[in-house]
N, CA, C and O of each residue as an XYZ file, in Angstrom:
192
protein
N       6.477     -2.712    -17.530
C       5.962     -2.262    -16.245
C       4.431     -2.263    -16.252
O       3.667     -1.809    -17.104
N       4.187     -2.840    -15.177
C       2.637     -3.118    -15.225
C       1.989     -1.920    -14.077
O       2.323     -1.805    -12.897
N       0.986     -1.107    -14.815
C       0.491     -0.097    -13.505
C      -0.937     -0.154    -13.016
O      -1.775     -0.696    -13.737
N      -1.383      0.508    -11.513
C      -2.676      0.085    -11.023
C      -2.902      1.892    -11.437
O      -2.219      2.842    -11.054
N      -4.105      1.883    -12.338
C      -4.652      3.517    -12.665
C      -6.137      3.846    -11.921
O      -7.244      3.307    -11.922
N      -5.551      5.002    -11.305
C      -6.559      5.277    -10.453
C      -7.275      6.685    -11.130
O      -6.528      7.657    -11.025
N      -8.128      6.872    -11.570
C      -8.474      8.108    -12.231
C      -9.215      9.070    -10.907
O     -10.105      8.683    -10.150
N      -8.682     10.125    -10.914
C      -9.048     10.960     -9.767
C      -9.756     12.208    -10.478
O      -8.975     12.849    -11.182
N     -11.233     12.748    -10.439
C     -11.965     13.552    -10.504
C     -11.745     15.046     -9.981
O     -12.167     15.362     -8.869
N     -11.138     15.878    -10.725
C     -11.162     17.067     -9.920
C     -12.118     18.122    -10.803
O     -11.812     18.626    -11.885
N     -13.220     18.298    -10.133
C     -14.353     19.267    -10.621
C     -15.222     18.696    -11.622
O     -15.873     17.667    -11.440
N     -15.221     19.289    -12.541
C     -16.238     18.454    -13.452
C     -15.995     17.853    -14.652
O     -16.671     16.940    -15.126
N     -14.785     18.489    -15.274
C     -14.209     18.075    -16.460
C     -12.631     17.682    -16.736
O     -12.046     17.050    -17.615
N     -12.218     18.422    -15.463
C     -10.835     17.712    -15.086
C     -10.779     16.461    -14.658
O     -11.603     16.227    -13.773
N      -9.976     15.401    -15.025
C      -9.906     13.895    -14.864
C      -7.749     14.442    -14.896
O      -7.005     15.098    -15.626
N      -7.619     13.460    -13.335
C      -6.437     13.093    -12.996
C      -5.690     11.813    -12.569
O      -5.581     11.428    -11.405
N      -5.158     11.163    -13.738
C      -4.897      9.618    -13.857
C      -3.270      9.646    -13.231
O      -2.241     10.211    -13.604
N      -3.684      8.532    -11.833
C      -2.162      8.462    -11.085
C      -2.086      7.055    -11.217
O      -3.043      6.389    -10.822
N      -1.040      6.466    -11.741
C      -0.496      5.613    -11.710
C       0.201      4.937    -10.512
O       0.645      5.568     -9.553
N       0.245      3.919    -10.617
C       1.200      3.195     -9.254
C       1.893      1.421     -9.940
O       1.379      0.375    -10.338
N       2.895      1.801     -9.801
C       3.897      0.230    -10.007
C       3.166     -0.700     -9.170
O       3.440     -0.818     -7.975
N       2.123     -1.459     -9.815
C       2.210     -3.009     -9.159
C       3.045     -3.319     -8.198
O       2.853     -3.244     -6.985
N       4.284     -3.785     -8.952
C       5.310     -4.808     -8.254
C       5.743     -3.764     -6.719
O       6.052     -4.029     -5.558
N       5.609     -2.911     -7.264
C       5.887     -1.441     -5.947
C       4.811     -1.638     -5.188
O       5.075     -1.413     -4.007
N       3.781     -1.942     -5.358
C       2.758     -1.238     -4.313
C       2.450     -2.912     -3.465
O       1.834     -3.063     -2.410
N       3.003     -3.853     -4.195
C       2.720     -5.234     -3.513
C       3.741     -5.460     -2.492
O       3.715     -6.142     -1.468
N       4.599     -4.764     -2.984
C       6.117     -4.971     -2.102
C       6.245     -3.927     -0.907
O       7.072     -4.084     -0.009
N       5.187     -2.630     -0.972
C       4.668     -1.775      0.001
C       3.825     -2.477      1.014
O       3.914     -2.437      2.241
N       2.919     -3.183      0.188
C       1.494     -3.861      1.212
C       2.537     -4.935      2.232
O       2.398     -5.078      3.447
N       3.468     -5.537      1.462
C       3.985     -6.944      2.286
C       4.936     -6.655      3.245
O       5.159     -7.497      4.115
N       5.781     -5.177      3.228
C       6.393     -4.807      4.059
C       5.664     -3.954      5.370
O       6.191     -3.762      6.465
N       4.238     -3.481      4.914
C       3.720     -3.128      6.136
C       3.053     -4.060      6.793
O       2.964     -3.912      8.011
N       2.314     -5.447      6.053
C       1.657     -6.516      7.044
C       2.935     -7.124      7.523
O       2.725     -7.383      8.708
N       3.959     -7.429      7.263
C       5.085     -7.782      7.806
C       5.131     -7.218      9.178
O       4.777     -7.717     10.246
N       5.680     -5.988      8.884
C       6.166     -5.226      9.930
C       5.142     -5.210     11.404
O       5.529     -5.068     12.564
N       3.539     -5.432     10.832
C       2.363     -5.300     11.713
C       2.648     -6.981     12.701
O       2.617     -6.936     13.931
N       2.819     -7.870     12.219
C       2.297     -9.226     12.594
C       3.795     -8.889     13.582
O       3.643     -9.251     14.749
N       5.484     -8.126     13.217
C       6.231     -8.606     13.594
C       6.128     -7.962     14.913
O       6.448     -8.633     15.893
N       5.639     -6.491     15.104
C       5.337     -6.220     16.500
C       3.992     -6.855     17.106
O       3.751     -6.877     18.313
N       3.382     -7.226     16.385
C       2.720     -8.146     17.338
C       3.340     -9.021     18.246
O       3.419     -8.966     19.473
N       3.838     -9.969     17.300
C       4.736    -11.174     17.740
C       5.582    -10.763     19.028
O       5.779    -11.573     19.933
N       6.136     -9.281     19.065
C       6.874     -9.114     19.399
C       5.863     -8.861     20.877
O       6.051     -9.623     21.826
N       5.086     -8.049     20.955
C       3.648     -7.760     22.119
C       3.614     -9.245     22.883
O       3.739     -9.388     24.100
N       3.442    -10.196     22.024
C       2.323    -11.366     22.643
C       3.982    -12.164     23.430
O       3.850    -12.668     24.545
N       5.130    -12.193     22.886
C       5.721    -13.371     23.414
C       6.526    -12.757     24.058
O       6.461    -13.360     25.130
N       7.516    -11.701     24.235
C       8.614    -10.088     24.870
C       7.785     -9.764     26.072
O       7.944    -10.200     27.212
N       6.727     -8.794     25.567
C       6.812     -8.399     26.573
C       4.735     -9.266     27.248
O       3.792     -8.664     27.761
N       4.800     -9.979     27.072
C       4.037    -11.191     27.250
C       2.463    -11.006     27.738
O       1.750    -11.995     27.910
């Protein structure tokens, strides 16, 4: 499993490392530009 690490700063000496699944977060991005272009599509040619 491959992860994207985001180290998050809380105060001055606390350090908080969140992880995120790659293959998860690509398959997040492609289902929301999906979903964006498909109501478009749906705007420009439906309801015209």
């Amino acid at each position: 499993m491959r992860y994207i690490c985001f180290i998050v700063k809380r105060g001055f000496h606390e350090e908080e490392i969140i992880k995120f699944d790659i293959e998860l977060t690509t398959a997040l991005v492609k289902i929301s530009i999906t979903e964006i272009y498909f109501s478009m599509f749906i705007k420009k040619h439906i309801l015209g």
